[in-house]
C-alpha positions, 0 to 999 in steps of 0.5 A, a space after each residue: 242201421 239207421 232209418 229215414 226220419 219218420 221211419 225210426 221203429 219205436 220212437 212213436 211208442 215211446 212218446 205215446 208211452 211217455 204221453 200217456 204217463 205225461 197226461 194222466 201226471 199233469 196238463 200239458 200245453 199246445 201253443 197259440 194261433 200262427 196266423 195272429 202272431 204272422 200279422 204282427 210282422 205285416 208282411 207284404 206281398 214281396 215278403 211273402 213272394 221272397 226271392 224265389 217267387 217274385 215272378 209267378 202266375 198268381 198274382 197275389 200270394 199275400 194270405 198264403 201264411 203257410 208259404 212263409 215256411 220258405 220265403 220267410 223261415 225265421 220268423 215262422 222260428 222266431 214264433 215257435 221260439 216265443 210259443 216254446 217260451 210261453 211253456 207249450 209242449 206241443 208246437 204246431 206246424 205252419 201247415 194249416 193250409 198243406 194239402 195240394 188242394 187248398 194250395 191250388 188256390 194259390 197255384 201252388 199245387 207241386 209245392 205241397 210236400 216241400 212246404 210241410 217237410 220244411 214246415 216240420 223241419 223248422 218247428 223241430 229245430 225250435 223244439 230240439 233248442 228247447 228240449 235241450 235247455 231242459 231235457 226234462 221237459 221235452 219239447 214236440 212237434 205236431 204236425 198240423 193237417 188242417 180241414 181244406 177249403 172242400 167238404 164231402 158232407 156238404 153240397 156247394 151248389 144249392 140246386 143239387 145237394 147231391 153233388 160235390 166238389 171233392 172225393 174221398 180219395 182226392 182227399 185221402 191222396 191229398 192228406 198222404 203227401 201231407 203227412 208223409 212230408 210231415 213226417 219226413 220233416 220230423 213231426 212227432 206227432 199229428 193232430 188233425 185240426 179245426 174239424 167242420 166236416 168230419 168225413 173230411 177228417 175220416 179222410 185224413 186218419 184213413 190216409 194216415 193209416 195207410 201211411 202207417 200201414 203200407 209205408 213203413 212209417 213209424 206209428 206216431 200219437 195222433 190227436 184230433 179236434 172238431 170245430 163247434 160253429 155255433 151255439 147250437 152245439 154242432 159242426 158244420 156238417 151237422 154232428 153234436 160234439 158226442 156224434 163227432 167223437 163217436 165217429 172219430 174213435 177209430 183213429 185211437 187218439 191220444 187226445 181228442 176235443 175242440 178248437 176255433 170257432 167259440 171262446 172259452 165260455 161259449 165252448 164250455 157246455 160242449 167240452 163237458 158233453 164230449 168230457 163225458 163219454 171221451 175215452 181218450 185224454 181231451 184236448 181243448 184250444 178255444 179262441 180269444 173270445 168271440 170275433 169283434 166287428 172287424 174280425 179281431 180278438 179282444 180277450 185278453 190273456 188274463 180274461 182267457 185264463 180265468 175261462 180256462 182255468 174253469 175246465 181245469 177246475 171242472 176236470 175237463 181237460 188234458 191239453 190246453 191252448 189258444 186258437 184265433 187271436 191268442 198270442 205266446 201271452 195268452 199261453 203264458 197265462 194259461 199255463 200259469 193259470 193251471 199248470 198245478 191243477 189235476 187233469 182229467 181222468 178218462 171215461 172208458 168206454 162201456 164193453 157191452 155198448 155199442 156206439 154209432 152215429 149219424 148227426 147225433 150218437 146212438 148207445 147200443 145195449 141191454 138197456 136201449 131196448 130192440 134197434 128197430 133198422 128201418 128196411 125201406 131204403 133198400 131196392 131189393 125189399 122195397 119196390 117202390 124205393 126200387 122204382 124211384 132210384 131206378 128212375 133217378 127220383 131220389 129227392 122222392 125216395 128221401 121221403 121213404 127213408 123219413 118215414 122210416 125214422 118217423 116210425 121208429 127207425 133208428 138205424 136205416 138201412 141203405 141197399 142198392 144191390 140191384 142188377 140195373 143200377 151202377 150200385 156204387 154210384 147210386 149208393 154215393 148219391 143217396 147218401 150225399 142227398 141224405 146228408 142234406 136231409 137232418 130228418 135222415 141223417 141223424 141217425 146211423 147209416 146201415 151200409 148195406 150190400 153183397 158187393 164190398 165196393 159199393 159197402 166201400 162207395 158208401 163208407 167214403 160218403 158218410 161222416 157218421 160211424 155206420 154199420 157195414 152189412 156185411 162180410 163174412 168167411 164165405 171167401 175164406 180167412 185172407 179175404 174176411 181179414 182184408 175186408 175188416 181192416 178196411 171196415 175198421 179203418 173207417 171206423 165202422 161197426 160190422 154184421 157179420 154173417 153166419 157162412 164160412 167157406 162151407 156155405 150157410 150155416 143152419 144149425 146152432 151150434 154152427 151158428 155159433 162155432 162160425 160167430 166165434 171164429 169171426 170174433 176171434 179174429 177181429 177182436 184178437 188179430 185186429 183189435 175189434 172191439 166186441 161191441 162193435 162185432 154184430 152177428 148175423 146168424 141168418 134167420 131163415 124161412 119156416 114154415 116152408 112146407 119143406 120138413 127140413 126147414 121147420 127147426 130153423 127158428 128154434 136153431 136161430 133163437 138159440 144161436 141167439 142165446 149162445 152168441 150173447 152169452 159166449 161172446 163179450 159184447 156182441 150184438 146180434 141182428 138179422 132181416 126178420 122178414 125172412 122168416 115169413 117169406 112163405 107167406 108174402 102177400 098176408 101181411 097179417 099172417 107175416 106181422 103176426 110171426 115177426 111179432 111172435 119171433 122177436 118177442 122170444 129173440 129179445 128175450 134171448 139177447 137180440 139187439 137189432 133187426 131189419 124191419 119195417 118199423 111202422 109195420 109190427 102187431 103187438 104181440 099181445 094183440 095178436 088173435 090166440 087163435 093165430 098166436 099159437 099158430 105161430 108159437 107153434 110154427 117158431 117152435 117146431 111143436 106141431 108137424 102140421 102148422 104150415 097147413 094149419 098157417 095156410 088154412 088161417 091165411 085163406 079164412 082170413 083172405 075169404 072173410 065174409 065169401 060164401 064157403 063151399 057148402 060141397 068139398 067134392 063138388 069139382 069131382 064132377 068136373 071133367 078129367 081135366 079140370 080136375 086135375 088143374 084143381 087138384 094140382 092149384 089145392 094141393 091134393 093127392 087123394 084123387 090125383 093117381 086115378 085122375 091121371 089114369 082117366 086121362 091116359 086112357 083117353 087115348 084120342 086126346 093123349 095117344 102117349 102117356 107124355 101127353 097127360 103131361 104136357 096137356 092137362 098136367 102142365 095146364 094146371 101147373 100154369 095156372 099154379 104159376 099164374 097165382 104164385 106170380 101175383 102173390 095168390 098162391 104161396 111157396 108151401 103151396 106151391 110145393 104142395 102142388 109139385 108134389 101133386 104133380 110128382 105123384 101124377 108123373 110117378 104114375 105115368 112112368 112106368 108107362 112111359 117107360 114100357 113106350 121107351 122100351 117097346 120103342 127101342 126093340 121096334 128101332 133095334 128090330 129095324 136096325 135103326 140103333 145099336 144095343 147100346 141105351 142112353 140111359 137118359 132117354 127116358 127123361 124129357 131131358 137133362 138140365 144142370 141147376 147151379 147156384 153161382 160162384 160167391 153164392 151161398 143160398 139154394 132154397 129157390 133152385 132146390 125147388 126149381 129142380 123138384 118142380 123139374 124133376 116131377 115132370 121127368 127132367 133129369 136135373 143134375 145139381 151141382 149145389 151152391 159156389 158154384 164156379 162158371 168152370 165147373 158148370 159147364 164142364 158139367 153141362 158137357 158130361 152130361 149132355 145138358 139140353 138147359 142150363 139153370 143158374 141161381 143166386 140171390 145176392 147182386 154179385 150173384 147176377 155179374 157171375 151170372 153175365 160171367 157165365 153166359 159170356 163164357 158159354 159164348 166164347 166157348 162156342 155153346 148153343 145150351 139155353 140158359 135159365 135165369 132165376 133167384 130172388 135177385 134177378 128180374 127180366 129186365 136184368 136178363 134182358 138187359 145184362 145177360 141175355 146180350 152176351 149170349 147168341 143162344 136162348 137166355 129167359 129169365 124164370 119167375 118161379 119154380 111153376 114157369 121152370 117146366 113151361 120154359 124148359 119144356 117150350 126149349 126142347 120141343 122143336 115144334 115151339 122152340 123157334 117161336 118160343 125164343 123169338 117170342 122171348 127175344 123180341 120181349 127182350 129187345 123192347 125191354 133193352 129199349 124200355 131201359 136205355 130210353 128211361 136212363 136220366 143219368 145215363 153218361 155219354 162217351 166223346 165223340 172222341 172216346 166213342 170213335 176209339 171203341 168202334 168195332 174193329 174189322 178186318 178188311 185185308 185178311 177176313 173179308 174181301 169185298 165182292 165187286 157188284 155185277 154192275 156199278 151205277 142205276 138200274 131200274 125195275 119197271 113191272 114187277 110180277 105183284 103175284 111174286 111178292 105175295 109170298 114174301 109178305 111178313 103179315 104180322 106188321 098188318 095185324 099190328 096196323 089194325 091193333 090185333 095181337 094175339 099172346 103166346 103162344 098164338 103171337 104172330 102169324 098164322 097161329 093169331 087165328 086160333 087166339 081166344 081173344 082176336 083170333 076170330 076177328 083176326 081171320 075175318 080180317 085177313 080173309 077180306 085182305 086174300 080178296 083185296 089182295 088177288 083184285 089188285 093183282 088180277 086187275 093190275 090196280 097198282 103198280 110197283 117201280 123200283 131202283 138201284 145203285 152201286 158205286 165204289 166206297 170206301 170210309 173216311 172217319 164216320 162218313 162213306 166217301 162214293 165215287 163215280 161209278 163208270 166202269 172207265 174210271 174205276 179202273 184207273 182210280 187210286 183208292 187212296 186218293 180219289 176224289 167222292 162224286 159224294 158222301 153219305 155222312 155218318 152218326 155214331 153211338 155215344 151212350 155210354 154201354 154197360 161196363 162188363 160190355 165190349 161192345 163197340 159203339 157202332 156207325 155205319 161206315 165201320 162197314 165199309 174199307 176205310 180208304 187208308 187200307 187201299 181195299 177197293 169196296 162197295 155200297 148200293 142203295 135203293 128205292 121201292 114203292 108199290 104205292 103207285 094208284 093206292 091214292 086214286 082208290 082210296 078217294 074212291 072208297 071214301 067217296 062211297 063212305 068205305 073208310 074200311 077198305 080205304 084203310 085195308 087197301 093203305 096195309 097192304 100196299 105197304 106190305 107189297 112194298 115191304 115185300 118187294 124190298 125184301 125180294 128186291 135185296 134176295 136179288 141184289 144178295 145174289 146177283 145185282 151185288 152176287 155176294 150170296 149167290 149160293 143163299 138158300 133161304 125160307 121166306 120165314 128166315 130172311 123175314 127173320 134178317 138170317 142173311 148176310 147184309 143189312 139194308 138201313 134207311 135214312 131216317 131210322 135208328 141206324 142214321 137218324 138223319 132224312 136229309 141222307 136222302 137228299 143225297 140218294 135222290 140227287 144221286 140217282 135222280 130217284 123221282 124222274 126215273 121211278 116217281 118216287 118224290 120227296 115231300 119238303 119235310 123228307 116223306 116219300 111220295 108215294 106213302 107205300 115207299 121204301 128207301 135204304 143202303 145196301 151193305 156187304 160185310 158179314 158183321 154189319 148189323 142194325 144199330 141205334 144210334 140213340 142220343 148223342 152229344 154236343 161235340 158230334 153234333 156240331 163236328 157232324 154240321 161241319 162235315 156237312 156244311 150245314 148250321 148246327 140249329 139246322 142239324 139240331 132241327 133234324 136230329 131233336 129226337 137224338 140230341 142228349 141235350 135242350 135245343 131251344 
């Protein structure tokens, strides 16, 4: 069977065994520079053009040596013959410039693949003429892949050092078609050349792997060289020549070493740096010399040979040749000058060390001593390194991570796995702008995340060896294999973590027997080397509280022991800080175990560690007192230390403070406050009586769920008030649950006898069957789940014990849990919440997962939101969104049963989720508004995501009972009173009160403005019934209905006599006007469909031929409002002035709000059956919205002109317009009435140039005229 050129099996294995055999036998011999001898031929522009491109869109190609392969083939074969003359064994081919992108120069892009395979083609017809005079030394072809004029480490543009003109993955395609022509062509083998930026030559193996991989092609030796720019020793991009090597390791090169840039001489120091540590044979092709004053080559062949012949003699070199100015004389000298010395023996690699690199490399081993990783540049353990990228600073976060290198770091950890942030690209940007930071870069990069595609957005911006963190078998064997090839395809070094398809490991010796699984299948399926395996066997918090966690150091330590001991080579690592997070908020307490921990884990074999560098006790200089606190806690010695930890955490925080000289002092206190400070220390001994007391107080508490949800939850608020900021901790927390679950113990059997005693009452009465729900008795049913990839449970377990100490029946559904599973689980058991968990950042997409899946399923069951992962304005702004029903993230455990508890109690529920909402909604709008990089849609691409309706089968548009104005004079003042929405009046005078007094009426019993707020409200009922017993103002207002139908973004209107209307063609008829449209164009989440909104989405476009509608109005109570209060400033009553200004405005907002109940049901009639509270339409519970120009919806207030003109709004009510678009009088609303039952409210937030301008024409107007009005929106300058 033959094969395609390129894809022969075996012939690669066989040059590299003959190669291997050739090398380590003699020196061998690459030919000289290409370029030097194409311009000893002088070749002309029409030479390079030839025939073929006598006539192209470049208008000179001259320079382009590489297109010489087609328009000047014999020479390119006449310098091959000379350099095979000369005695070279290798022949490059005439590729240096081959990729697509550095051909782009010459437009030259599509000739790409054609110029290399001919290239190859011609240097394999030279060495076959060779190989056949003397078979005994044959002759081969090295492809030649050449750096390209980009680079990914380096930005072009001095003002943002994070940016680049070129992507990996441009330049991974770009290298494909190289070497694929290379190949095709008949290259023997391929050397990766002239190397300045080494993340440029990642790109290059990375595609040649995948060639290798994925194509079928035959794997063929590879050699790689770099380029020393100058004297001090390093690339372009900034690495020693030892970094460079480290780096570029995973590629197994035949060869590996220098050329270009520095002759002979000035190369030597480098050569024998990188000698030293080169696994592989070394090959090195310097140039004549150092460039002359015009840019020439002066060293002649002699001169060169005898620098030469000095890494032969120094046993530094494999293969030798020329670069710049050599000539097939320079090789001929070479090769006479060396030919019989001895070559160099590689060095191998130490098994036990692990090699990395940023700028410069870095050994891992017994010898080096702890790693400290520096911890800080991570957005989950770091909030201030959080804050600064989530608000785009990272010039400013730069300085955490030189902080970190200036403490001891010497591996920094990046992490960008936050729910806010689009993880791949912040990870791309910081580590582009560490790249121009040498502070930073000189040390290896700790590429940190539970998503593998940021892991991946990272490895494609970092020229150095990193060190992924991490992979695991959490998914399984296929998915860890998968994941590896790629880590080792770009040479990486990987942590691995101790978890498998069961989830976390916890013991030793599962520890280990997940450690050595892992290692087995990298080191023996995929040719990891051990050294390059780092295990992580998860450091798990102690001292908990909880007795199943006190073992988990001395399981930690002794998989330490066993990994080190069992598994050749790997290293070991871990996030120390996890050990102490009970004790968040003591840093002493915390430093002094991480100090105590790694003292014994070193000991042990641990190499490295995440940990603040600049933040670890001595271990010797910690206090004996704590010293053995900690000893014991890391042991497991003493069953008591975590009480003894918390006692030495609140002596040390209490230092100098008076102690209290009676311990039973707050015995004396009433019920209820005992019982808070039993449930805030953590004690049992009075606790059962207490609650007793309480029960018995059947005033207070009739039932005994009273206790509980009174003085009993009173206290556990407190506990979660002092958990929250960092004054409480996690052992204490657990230690007040279980307060609290002996206080509801108590109470069970009594609530039980209630239930019981009212179920014989309602059987008696025949209000129920005989069967039970068995759930009855619990306060309700909540699902606790941690999410699908998820494999952490410490948070929820304590959550569901808070729980289940006040009644809930909690259903645990444990850990990986899919979305499926939940809710068929929610279902079975009739849950009243759903609570999911997750710690990891994959953890929060499955979460938005969920909650979509709830809605498109048709649940209304409220969903918590907890786990260390997750934040409030994640909830807000990811999740909550894709769900209709109540979502609230939970800080703590403590606030889990005041949520649930506001969730089904149906006297609070409505408050609670509208309390909760509107804190979303502003923290929605907190987050968009402070988007810096936020991207935006074109017009074009905003308009083809618009939201989709139907007007022809789903909603048929209601004609208006009439079309045209009509005007209200005189409205009943008394009639508006009840639709007055109060809240924006306690808002006006700055009174808020807080949950679960927020809002009218329940701010009168507020602690803080409760009193202040009905002394307020009181004198408004007196001015309120003076102006409507006295007629003291006057109300007017007006409205219009006209045929519409949309046009692109605007609403075309047309004239509105019954007349015409019968008579038009809806899709021809000419507007009387047009209200003009805005639409969305800041880019939306990417796991959002949501569409992107303008107004006349709303309205019948007028291709469908639908007749439809739109009305608009006018309102204003304002009328007298002015005389009165020059009134009362006459008199000095500024405060009346003032009160008198709320409420025409709250009349006049309720006159809007009657008026639209009126249009809804008989101006317009599409609602005549509504039946609605004044709470819910204040609530916008009705069908149709009415936006105002000038608000979010259609930022622009020159859309009133058009109303007014339209319906001659001031001649008919007196409701003006100042010059800047105000309405006169001040207490006036204004807005457009639309139908359909999907329109909603909208912001149109910031926009861009393309609409602006569209929009100006459309409206006839300038655009700095249009820019004028719309400045607020515009996502650009305006001068």
């Amino acid at each position: 069977m033959s094969h395609p050129v390129g894809k022969v099996p075996g012939k690669g294995a066989a040059l590299q065994k003959y190669l291997d055999n050739e090398l380590k036998r003699r020196i061998m011999f690459i030919d000289g520079a290409m370029g030097t001898m194409i311009q000893r031929y002088r070749f002309s522009e029409e030479d390079f053009r030839g025939e073929r491109f006598k006539v192209h869109k470049k208008d000179f190609l001259k320079g382009n040596n590489d297109l010489l392969s087609l328009t000047q083939p014999d020479a390119i074969l006449e310098i091959h013959k000379k350099y095979l003359e000369a005695g070279s064994d290798f022949i490059e081919t005439n590729t240096f410039s081959g990729t697509w992108i550095a051909q782009a120069d010459y437009h030259m892009e599509d000739l790409a693949y054609e110029l290399n395979k001919v290239s190859a083609e011609l240097a394999k017809k030279a060495c076959d003429e060779y190989t056949a005079k003397d078979p005994s030394r044959p002759r081969f072809v090295a492809g030649a892949i050449g750096p390209t004029n980009r680079t990914l480490s380096i930005s072009p543009s001095v003002e943002n050092p994070s940016f680049r003109n070129v992507t990996f993955d441009e330049l991974v395609n770009a290298y494909s078609e190289q070497v694929r022509a290379l190949l095709d062509g008949g290259s023997d083998l391929l050397l990766v050349e002239t190397i300045f930026d080494t993340l440029n030559a990642k790109a290059a193996v990375f595609a040649i792997e995948k060639l290798f991989d994925e194509e079928g092609y035959d794997r063929v030796p590879i050699m790689v060289s770099g380029t020393i720019v100058d004297q001090s020793g390093r690339t372009l991009s900034g690495q020693t020549g030892e970094a460079f090597i480290t780096s570029m390791l995973h590629a197994n090169p035949t060869a590996i070493g220098l050329n270009c840039a520095l002759g002979a001489d000035q190369m030597l120091p480098f050569l024998q740096a990188m000698s030293k540590i080169a696994p592989t044979f070394t090959i090195c092709y310097p140039n004549a010399g150092l460039p002359n004053t015009f840019g020439g080559y002066d060293e002649t062949p002699e001169d060169m040979a005898r620098s030469v012949a000095q890494f032969a003699r120094l046993g530094l070199i494999n293969v030798v040749g020329g670069c710049c100015g050599t000539t097939p004389d320079h090789i001929k000298a070479i090769r006479d000058a060396v030919k019989d010395m001895v070559p160099r023996v590689p060095t191998p690699l130490d098994p036990d060390t692990l090699y990395v690199s940023g700028l410069e490399m870095l050994r891992i081993n017994s010898t080096t001593g702890f790693i400290n990783i520096g911890e800080r540049c991570n957005v989950s353990g770091s909030r201030v390194f959080a804050k600064k990228i989530l608000n785009s600073q990272y010039e400013d976060a730069l300085a955490i991570g030189r902080a970190q290198v200036e403490n001891g770091a010497t591996v920094i950890d990046i992490n960008m796995d936050e729910g806010l942030l689009d993880g791949k690209a912040a990870m791309t940007k910081f580590l582009n702008y560490i790249a121009s930071e040498p502070d930073i870069a000189k040390v290896p990069i700790m590429v940190d995340s539970s998503n593998f595609e940021v892991i991946l957005a990272g490895l494609k911006c970092a020229q150095g060896k990193c060190i992924v963190n991490s992979i695991s078998l959490k998914e399984g064997e296929e998915d860890f294999v998968k994941k590896a090839k790629i880590v080792k395809r770009f040479g990486a070094a990987v942590v691995v973590m101790a978890f498998d398809e069961e989830g976390q490991a916890v013991e030793t010796q599962r520890k280990f027997d997940i450690c050595e699984r892992s290692y087995k299948i990298l080191t023996e399926k995929l040719g990891f080397r051990g050294a390059d395996i780092i295990f992580d066997p998860n450091i798990l918090t102690i001292a908990t509280g909880m007795e199943e966690h006190n073992n988990y150091g001395v399981e930690f330590v002794n998989a330490v022991e066993m990994i080190k001991t069992r598994l050749p080579g790997a290293k070991v690592s871990g996030g120390v800080s996890n050990l102490s997070f009970s004790f968040r908020g003591k840093e002493t307490l915390r430093q002094a175990m991480h100090s105590v921990f790694l003292y014994h884990t070193i000991q042990r074999g641990m190499d490295m560690g995440i940990v603040n560098a600049g933040f670890l006790t001595i271990y010797d200089d910690i206090p004996k007192d704590l010293l053995q606190l900690c000893e014991d806690a890391l042991w497991n010695r003493d069953p008591n230390v975590t009480d003894k930890l918390l006692q030495y955490a609140e002596q040390a925080g209490a230092a100098g403070g008076k102690k209290d000289e009676d311990a039973e002092e707050w015995r004396k206190m009433d019920v209820e406050k005992r019982l808070e400070y039993q449930l805030v220390k953590g004690l049992t001994k009075h606790v059962v009586a207490d609650t007793e007391e309480a029960r018995l107080l059947k005033s207070k508490y009739p039932r005994p769920l009273n206790v509980i949800e009174g003085p009993l939850m009173t206290g556990m608020r407190v506990v979660g008030e002092l958990f929250g900021s960092g004054k409480m901790f996690l052992p204490q927390v657990i230690k007040s649950a279980r307060v609290m679950k002996a206080a509801v113990a108590h109470l069970i059997p009594f609530m039980e006898e209630e239930r019981l005693e009212n179920l014989e009452k309602a059987r008696a009465a025949g209000e129920i069957a005989e069967e039970v729900d068995p759930d009855a008795a619990y306060n309700g049913t909540v699902i606790m789940a941690t999410v699908k990839g998820d494999v952490h449970d410490i948070g929820k377990n304590i959550v569901g014990v808070v729980l289940g100490c006040n009644n809930y029946k909690v259903v645990d559904l444990g850990v990986m849990t899919p979305c499926d599973k939940i809710i068929a689980a929610a279902i079975q058991h009739r849950a009243d919440v759903i609570g999911l968990s997750g710690l990891i950042t994959p953890s929060l997409d499955e979460m938005v997962y969920v909650s979509k899946e709830l809605q498109r399923l048709g649940h209304k069951i409220p969903l918590l939101i907890g786990g260390a992962t997750t934040s409030k304005m994640h909830t807000a702004v990811k999740i909550a969104p894709r769900y209709d029903h109540p979502v609230v993230h939970v800080l703590d455990a403590s606030k889990s049963v005041v949520v649930v508890s506001s969730l089904l109690d149906d006297t609070r529920r409505e408050e609670f989720v509208d309390d909760v909402a509107e804190e979303y909604e502003d923290l929605r709008a907190e987050h968009y508004e402070g988007l810096k990089d936020r991207r935006y849609l074109s017009l074009e691409e905003a308009r083809a995501k618009r939201i989709q309706l139907s007007f022809e089968n789903e909603f048929t548009p209601a004609r208006p009972s009439f079309l045209g104005t009509k005007v209200y004079k005189k409205f009943d003042l008394r009639s508006l009173v009840s639709h007055i929405d109060w809240n924006p009046f306690f808002q006006t005078w700055q009174l808020r009160g807080k949950y679960p007094n927020r809002g009218y009426p329940k701010i009168f019993n507020d602690e803080t403005v409760g009193e202040e707020a009905q002394k307020l409200f009181d004198d408004a009922q007196k001015m309120l019934d003076e102006i409507i017993t006295k007629e003291l103002l006057q109300a007017e207002a007006i409205v219009t209905f006209w045929p519409a139908n949309a046009v692109g973004d605007d609403i075309e209107l047309y004239d509105p006599s019954e007349s015409k209307e019968h008579y038009l063609d809806r899709t021809t008829a000419a507007p009387i006007a047009r209200f003009f449209g805005l639409r969305q164009q800041a880019e939306k989440d990417s796991d959002s469909d949501e569409p992107y909104f303008c107004l006349s989405d709303f309205v019948a476009p007028k291709a469908t031929g639908i007749r439809d509608y739109v009305g608009a109005f006018a309102v204003s109570v304002g009328f007298g409002v002015d005389a009165l209060c020059e009134g009362y400033e006459k008199q000095h009553d500024d405060y009346s002035s003032i009160l008198m200004k709320a409420l025409a405005d709250r009349l006049t907002e309720a006159l809007a709000e009657v008026l639209h109940e009126v249009v809804r049901k008989e101006g317009w009639g599409y609602a005549p059956q509504e039946s609605l509270k004044v709470e819910e339409m204040l609530a916008v519970k009705y069908r149709g919205i009415r936006p105002a120009p000038g608000y979010p919806s259609q930022p622009d207030h020159t859309e009133k002109k058009t109303m007014w003109d339209l319906m001659d709004i001031e001649s008919q009510t007196g409701i003006g317009l100042t010059e800047s678009l105000a309405m006169t009088p001040a207490a006036s609303v204004s807005g457009i009435y639309f139908a359909h039952p999907k329109a909603q409210y909208f912001a149109v937030g910031k926009i861009g140039k393309d609409q602006i301008t569209e929009y100006a024409t459309r409206k006839g107007l300038e655009v700095d005229e249009v820019e004028k009005w719309l400045k607020q929106n515009v996502n650009y300058d305006v001068d």
